[in-house]
MIVOTOR-951403 format. One record per residue (C-alpha): residue number from 0; x, y, z; residue in three letters. Coordinates in steps of 0.02 Angstrom, whole numbers, plus 50000, padded with zeros to 5 digits. Each point is the difference from the previous one (the first is absolute). Layout:
BEGIN
<NUM <X Y Z> 'ALA'>
...
END
This chain:
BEGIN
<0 <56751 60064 57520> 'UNK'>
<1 <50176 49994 50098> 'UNK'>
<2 <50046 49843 49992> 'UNK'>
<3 <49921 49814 49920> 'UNK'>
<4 <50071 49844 50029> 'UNK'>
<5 <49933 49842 49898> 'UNK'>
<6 <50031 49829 49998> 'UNK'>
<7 <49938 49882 49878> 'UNK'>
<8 <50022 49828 50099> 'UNK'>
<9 <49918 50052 50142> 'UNK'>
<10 <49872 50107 49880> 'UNK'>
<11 <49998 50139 50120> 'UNK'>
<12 <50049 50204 50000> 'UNK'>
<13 <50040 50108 50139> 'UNK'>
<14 <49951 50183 49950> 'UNK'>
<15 <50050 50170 50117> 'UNK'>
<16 <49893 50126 49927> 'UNK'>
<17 <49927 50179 50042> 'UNK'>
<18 <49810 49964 50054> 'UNK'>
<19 <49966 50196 49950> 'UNK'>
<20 <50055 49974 49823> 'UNK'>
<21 <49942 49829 49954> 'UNK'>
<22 <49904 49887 50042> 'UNK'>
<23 <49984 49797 50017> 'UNK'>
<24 <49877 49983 49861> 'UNK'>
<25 <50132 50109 49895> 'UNK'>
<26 <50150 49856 50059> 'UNK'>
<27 <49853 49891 49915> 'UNK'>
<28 <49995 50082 49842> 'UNK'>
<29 <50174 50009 49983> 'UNK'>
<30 <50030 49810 50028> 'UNK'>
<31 <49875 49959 49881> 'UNK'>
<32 <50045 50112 49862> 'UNK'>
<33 <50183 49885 50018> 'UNK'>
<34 <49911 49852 49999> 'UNK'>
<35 <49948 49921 50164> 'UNK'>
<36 <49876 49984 50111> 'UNK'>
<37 <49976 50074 50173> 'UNK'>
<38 <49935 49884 50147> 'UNK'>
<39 <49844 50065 50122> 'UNK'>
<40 <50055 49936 50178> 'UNK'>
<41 <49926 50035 50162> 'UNK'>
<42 <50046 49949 50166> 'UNK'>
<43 <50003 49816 49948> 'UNK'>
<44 <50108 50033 49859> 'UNK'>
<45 <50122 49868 50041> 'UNK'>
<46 <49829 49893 49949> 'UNK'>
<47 <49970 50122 49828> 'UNK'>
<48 <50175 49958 49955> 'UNK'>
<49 <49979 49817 50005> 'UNK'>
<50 <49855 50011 49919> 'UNK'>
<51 <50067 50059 49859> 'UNK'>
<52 <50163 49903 50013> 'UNK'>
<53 <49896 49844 49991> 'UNK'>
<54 <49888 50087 49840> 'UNK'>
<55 <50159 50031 49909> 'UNK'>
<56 <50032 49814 50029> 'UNK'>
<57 <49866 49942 49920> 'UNK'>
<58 <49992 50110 49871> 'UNK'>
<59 <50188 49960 49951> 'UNK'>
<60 <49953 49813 50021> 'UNK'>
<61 <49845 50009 49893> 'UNK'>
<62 <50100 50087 49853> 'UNK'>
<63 <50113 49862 50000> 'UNK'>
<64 <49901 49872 49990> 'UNK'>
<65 <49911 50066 49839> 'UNK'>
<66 <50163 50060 49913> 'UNK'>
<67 <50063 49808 50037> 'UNK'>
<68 <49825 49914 49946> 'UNK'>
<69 <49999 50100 49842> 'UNK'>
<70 <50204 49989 49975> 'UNK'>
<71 <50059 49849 50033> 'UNK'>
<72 <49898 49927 49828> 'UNK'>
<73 <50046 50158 49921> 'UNK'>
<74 <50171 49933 50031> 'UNK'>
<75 <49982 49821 49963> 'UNK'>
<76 <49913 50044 49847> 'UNK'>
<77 <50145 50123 49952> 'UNK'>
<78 <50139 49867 50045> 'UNK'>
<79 <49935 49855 49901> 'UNK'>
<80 <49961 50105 49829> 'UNK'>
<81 <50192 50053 50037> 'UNK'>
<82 <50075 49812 50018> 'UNK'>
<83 <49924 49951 49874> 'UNK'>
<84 <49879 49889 50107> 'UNK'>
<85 <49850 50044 49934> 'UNK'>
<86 <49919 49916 49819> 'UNK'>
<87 <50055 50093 49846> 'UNK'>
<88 <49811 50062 49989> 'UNK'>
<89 <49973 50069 50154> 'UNK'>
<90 <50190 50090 49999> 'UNK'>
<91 <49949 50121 49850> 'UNK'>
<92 <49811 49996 50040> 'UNK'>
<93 <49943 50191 50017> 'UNK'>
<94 <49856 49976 50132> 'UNK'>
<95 <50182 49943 50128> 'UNK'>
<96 <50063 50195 50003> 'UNK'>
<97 <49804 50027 50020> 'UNK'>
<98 <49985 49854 50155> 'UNK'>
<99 <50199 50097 50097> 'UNK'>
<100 <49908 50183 49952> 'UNK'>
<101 <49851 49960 50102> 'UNK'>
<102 <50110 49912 50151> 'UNK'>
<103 <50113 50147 50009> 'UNK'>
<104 <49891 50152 49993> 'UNK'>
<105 <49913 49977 50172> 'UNK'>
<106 <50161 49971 50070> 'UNK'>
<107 <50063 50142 49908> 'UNK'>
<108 <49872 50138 50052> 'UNK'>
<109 <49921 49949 50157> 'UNK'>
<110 <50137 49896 50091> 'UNK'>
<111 <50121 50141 49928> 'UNK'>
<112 <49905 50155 50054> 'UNK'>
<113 <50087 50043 50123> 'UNK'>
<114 <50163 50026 49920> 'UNK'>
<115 <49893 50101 49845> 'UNK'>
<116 <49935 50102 50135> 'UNK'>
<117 <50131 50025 50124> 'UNK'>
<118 <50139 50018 49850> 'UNK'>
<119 <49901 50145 49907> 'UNK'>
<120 <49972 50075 50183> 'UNK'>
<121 <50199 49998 50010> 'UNK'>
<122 <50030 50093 49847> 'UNK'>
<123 <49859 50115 50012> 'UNK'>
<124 <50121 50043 50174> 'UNK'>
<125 <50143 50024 49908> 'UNK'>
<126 <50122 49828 50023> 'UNK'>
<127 <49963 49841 49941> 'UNK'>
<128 <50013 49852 50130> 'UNK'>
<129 <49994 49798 49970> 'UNK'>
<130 <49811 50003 49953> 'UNK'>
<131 <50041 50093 49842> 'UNK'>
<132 <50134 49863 49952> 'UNK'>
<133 <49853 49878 50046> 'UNK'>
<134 <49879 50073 49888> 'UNK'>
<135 <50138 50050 49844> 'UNK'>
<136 <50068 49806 49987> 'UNK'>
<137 <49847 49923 50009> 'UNK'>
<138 <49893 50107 49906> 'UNK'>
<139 <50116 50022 49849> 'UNK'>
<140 <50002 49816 49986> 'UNK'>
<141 <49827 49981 50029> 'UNK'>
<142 <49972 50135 49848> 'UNK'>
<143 <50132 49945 49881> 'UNK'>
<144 <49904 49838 50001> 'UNK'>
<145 <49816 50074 49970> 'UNK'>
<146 <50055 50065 49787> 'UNK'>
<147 <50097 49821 50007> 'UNK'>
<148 <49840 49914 50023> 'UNK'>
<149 <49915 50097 49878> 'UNK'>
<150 <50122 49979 49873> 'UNK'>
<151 <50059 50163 49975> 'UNK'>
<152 <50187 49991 50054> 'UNK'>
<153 <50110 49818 49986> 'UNK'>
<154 <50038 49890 50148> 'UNK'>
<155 <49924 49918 50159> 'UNK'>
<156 <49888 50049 50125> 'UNK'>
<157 <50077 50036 50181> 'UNK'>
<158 <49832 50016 50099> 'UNK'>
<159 <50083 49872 50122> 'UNK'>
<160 <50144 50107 50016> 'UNK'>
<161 <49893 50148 50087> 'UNK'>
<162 <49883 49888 50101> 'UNK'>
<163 <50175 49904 50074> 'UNK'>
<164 <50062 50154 50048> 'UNK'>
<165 <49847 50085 50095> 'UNK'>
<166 <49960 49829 50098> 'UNK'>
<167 <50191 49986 50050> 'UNK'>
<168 <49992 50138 50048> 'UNK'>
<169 <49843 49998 50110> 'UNK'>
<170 <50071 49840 50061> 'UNK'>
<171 <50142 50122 50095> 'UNK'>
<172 <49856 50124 50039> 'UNK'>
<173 <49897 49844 50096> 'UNK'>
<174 <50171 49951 50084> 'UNK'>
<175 <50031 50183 50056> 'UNK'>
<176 <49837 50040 50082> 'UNK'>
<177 <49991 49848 50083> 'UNK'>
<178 <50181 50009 50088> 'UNK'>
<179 <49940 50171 50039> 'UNK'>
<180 <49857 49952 50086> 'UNK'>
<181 <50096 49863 50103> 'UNK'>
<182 <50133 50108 50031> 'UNK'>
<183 <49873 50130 50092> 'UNK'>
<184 <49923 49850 50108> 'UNK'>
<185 <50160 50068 50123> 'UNK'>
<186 <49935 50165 49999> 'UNK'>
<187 <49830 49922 50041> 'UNK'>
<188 <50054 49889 50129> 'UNK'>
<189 <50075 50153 50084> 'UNK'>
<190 <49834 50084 49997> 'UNK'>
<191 <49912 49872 50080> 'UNK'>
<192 <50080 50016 50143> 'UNK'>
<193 <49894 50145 50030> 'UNK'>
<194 <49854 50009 50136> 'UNK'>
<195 <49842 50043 49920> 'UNK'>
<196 <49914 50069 50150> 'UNK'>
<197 <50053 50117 50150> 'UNK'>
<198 <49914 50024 50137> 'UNK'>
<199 <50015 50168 50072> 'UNK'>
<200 <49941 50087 50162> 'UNK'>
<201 <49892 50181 49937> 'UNK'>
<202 <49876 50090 50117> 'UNK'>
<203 <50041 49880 50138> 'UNK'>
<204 <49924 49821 49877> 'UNK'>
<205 <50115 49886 49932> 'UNK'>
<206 <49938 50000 49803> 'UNK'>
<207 <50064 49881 49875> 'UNK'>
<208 <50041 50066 49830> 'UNK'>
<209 <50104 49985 49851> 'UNK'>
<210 <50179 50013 50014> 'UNK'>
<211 <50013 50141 49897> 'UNK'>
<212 <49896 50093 50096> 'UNK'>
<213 <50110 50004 50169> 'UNK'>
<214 <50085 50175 50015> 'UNK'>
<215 <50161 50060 50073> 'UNK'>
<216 <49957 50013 50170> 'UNK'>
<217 <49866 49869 50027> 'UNK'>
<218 <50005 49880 50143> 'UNK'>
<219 <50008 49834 49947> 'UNK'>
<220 <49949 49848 50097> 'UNK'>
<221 <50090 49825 49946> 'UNK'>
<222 <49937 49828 50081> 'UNK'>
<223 <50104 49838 50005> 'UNK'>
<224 <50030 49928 49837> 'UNK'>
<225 <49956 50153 49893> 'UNK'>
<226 <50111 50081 49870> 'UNK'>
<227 <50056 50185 50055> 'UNK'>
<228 <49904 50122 49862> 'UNK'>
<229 <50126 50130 50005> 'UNK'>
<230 <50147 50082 50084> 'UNK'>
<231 <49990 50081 50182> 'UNK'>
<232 <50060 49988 50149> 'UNK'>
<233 <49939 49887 50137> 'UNK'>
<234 <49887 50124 50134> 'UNK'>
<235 <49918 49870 50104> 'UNK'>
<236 <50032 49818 50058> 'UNK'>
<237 <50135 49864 49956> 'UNK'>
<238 <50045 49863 49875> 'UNK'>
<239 <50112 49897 49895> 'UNK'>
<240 <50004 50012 49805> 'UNK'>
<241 <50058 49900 49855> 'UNK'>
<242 <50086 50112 49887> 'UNK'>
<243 <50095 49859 49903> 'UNK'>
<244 <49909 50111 49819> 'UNK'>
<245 <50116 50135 50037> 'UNK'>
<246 <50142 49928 50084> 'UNK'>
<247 <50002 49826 49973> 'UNK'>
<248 <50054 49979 50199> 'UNK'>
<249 <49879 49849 50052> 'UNK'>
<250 <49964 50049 50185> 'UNK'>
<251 <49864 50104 50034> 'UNK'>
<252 <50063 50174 50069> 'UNK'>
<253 <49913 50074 50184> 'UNK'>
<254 <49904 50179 49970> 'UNK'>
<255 <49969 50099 50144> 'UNK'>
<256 <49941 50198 49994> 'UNK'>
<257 <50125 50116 49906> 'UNK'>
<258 <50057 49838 49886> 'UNK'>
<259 <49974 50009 49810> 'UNK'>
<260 <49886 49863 49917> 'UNK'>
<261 <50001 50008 49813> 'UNK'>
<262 <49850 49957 49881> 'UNK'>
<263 <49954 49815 49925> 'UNK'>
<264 <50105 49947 50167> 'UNK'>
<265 <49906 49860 50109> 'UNK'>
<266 <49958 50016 50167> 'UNK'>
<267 <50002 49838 50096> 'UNK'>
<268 <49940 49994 50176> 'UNK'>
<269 <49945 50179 50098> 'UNK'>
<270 <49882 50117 49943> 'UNK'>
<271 <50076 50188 49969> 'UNK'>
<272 <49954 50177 49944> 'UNK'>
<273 <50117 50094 49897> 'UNK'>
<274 <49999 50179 49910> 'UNK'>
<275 <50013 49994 49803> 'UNK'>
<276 <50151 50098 49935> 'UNK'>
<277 <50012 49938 49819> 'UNK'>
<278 <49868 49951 49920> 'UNK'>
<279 <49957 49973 49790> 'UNK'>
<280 <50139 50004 49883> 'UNK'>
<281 <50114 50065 50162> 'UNK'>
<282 <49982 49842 50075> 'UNK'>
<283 <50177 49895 50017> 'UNK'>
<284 <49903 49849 49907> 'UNK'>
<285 <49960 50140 49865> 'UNK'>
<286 <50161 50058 49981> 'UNK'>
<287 <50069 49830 49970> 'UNK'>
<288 <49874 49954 49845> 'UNK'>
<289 <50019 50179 49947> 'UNK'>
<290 <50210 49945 49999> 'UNK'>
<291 <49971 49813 49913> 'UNK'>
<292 <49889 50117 49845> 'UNK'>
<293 <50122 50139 49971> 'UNK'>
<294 <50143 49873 50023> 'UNK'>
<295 <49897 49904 49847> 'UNK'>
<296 <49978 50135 49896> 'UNK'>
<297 <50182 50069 50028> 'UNK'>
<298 <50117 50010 49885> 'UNK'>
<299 <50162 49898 49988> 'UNK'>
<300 <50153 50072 49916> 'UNK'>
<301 <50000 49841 49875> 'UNK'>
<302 <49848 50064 49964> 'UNK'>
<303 <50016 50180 49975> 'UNK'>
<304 <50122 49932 49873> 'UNK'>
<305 <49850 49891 49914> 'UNK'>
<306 <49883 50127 49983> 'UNK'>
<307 <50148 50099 49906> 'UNK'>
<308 <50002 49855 49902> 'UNK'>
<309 <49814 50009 49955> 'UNK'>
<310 <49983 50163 49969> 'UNK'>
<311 <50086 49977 49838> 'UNK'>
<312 <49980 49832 49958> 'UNK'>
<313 <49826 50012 49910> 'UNK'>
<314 <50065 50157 49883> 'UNK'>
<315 <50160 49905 49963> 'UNK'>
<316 <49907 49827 49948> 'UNK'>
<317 <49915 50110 49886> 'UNK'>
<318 <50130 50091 49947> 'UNK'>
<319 <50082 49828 49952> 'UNK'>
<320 <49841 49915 49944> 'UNK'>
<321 <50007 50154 49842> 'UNK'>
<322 <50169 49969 49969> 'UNK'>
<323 <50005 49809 49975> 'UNK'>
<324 <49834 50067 49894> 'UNK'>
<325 <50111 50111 49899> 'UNK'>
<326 <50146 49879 49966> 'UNK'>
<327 <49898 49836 49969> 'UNK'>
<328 <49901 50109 49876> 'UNK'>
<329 <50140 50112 49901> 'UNK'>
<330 <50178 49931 50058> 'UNK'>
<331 <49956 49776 49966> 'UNK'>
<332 <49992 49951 49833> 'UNK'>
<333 <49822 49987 49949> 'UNK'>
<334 <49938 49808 50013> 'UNK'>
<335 <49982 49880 49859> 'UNK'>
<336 <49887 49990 49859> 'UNK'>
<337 <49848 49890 50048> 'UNK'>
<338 <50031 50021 50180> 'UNK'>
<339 <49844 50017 50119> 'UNK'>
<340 <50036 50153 50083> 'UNK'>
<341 <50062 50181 49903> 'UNK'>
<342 <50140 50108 50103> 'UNK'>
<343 <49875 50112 50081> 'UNK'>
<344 <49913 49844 50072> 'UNK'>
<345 <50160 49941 50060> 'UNK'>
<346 <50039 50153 50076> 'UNK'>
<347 <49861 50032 50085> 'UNK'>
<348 <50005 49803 50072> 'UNK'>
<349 <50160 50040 50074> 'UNK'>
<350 <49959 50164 50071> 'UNK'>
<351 <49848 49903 50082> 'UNK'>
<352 <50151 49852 50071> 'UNK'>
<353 <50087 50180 50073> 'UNK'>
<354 <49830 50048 50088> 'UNK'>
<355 <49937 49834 50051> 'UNK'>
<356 <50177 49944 50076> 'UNK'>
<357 <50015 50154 50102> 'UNK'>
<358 <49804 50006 50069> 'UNK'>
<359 <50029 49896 50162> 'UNK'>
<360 <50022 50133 50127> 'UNK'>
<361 <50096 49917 50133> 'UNK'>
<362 <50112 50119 50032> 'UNK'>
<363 <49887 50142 50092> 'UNK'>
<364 <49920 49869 50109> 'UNK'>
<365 <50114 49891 50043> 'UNK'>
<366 <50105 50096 50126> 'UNK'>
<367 <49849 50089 50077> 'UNK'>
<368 <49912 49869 50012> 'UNK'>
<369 <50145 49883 50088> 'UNK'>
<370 <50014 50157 50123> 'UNK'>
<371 <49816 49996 50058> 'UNK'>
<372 <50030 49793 50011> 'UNK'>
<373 <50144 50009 50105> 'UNK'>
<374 <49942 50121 50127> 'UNK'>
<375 <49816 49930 50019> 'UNK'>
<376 <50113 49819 50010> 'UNK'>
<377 <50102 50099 50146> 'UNK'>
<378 <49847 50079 50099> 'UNK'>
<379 <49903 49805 50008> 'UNK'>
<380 <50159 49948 50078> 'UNK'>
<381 <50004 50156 50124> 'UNK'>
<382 <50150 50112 49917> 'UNK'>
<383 <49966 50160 49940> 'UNK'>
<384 <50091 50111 49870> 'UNK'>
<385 <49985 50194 49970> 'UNK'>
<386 <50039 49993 49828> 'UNK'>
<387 <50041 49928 49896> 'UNK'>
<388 <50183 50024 49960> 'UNK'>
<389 <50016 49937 50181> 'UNK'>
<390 <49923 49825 49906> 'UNK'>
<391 <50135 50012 49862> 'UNK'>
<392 <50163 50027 50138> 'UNK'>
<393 <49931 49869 50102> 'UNK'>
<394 <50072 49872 49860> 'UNK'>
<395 <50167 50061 50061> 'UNK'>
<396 <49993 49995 50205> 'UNK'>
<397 <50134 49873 50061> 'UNK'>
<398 <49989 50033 50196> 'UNK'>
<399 <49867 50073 50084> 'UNK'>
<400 <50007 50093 50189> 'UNK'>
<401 <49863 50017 50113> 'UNK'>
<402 <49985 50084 50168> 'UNK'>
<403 <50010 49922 50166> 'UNK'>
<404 <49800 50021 49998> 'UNK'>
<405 <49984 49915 49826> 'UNK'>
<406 <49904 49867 50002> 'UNK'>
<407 <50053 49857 49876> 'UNK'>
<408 <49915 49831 50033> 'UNK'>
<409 <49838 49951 49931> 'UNK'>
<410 <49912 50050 50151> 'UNK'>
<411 <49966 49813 50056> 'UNK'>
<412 <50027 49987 50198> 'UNK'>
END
């Protein structure tokens, strides 16, 4: 492999690699042995990827609805014994840690199980990411609370503790994957600006097929009121066409033999023939989705600095999850006689509060994820960036200069 590029937000890799010494089902392996999953696309795979865009949806959505149909009474339940709200009775009744263990362990291992699996996949690679804070904090309360129920160690249970943490968190997760999947509508209104169908002259017959099908070379015959399939240049005929997609100029522009026409272009009156030039992923159209992804997936110097961030935030929250451990345990005078929790339960409670207040993990999505916003937000209304550090200095432009070609109104005659 010479080079791979991967973003997360966008959920796509770019790999250059040496077809003679591996191959694409090897790339496969290797991204699955990390962790993730590889996506089968065809032609169509603008369709595959929404497809699974809109599976991840609903998978995110159904999570969340369990974790907050089995939570929220966890919760309640949790809240009252703690105020004092509930009867004397029911407060100290054993079958309650019984009723918040049964609420909390679906929530626990099946709306959870993704951070169990993905977190063990992360250390199993070497480096520990969120997940494994996920998993740690709510876990270790979840299990500090299992011998407390049984009666083995002092204290309360903190089943709600675990379950709050994994819903809140898939609340984020829900949030995330659906502003991802509105942010690529921008991307997929650019792509449906493409013809479907070309109709190209072979052997003398004018055939109609598939716009991935027309070849560099192919004569191409455009009607009034028909999208151009693909570049060329105009070989036969003449006619006006709206190119207001690429340019945003409003009046149609004249093509006559030797002129340029440009793919997903309209034609509106006159019937033309025109050789293809660029065609696929070459294709100016192309080229201007292929610049909206990587400008998505880019990273901006704010947050090169976050991901230096993360890399060592799990491993120190750890590292200062033991310590507070340590102290609370052999540097604070031991509690009271009679008191309902010994000095390794309080230890280990406040190691959990170190975990559990340091689980939300914010800070390596939240300036990807603003960066894929803010340039699909910039492509619906027509401007395009090339990265995205060209996003971040565009906070700080105070005059702009165009040429005397530049066209600046909103294309309205």
């Amino acid at each position: 492999v010479r080079e791979a590029i991967v973003s997360f937000t966008t959920e796509k890799a770019r790999v250059n690699y040496i077809p003679m010494l591996i191959s694409q089902s090897d790339l496969r392996k290797a991204v699955a042995a990390a962790g993730f999953q590889t996506l089968e696309t065809g032609t169509e795979s603008e369709d595959a990827e929404a497809k699974a865009r809109e599976a991840e949806i609903k998978e995110q959505r159904r999570l969340l609805i369990i974790g907050l149909i089995l939570t929220i009474p966890l919760f309640l339940i949790a809240m009252s014994r703690d105020l004092g709200l509930l009867p004397m009775e029911l407060r100290h009744a054993p079958w309650l840690d019984w009723v918040m263990f049964v609420l909390a362990t679906p929530v626990q291992f099946y709306v959870g199980r993704q951070y169990y699996v993905n977190g063990f996949k992360s250390l199993r690679n070497g480096s520990a990411n969120m997940d494994v804070l996920i998993a740690l904090g709510s876990s270790t309360a979840y299990f500090y609370s299992i011998p407390v129920m049984f009666g083995l160690i002092p204290g309360h249970v903190y089943f709600e503790t675990a379950a709050v943490i994994i819903t809140l968190i898939r609340v984020g997760k829900f949030l995330e994957v659906r502003a991802k999947g509105r942010t690529s509508e921008a991307i997929k209104k650019l792509m449906s600006l493409r013809a479907r169908t070309a109709r190209v002259i072979r052997a003398g017959e004018e055939l109609e097929v598939p716009v991935e099908d027309v070849l560099v070379g192919d004569v191409v015959t455009v009607r009034p009121g028909e999208k151009i399939p693909v570049d060329g240049v105009v070989v036969e005929g003449r006619s006006s066409v709206d190119e207001s997609m690429l340019t945003g100029e409003s009046l149609p522009v004249e093509k006559f033999p030797g002129e340029k026409v440009i793919g997903a272009t309209i034609n509106k009156q006159g019937a033309f023939r025109f050789e293809a030039t660029r065609v696929g992923r070459e294709t100016a159209l192309a080229q201007i989705i292929r610049l909206v992804e990587e400008a998505q997936g880019s990273k901006a110097p704010i947050q090169k600095l976050a991901d230096q961030v993360s890399a060592v935030f799990v491993p120190a929250v750890i590292g200062i999850a033991l310590v507070t451990f340590a102290v609370w345990l052999w540097m604070v005078p031991a509690p009271v006689a009679g008191s309902e929790v010994n000095a390794f339960t309080r230890a280990l409670i406040n190691m959990v509060a170190v975990l559990v207040i340091a689980c939300p993990c914010a800070m390596g999505l939240a300036t990807p994820t603003a960066v894929m916003v803010g340039t699909g937000k910039s492509a619906e209304s027509g401007i395009l960036f090339r990265s995205s550090e060209a996003l971040e200095r565009a906070g700080k432009i105070s005059t702009v200069v165009l040429d005397k070609t530049g066209t600046i109104t909103r294309g309205q005659p």
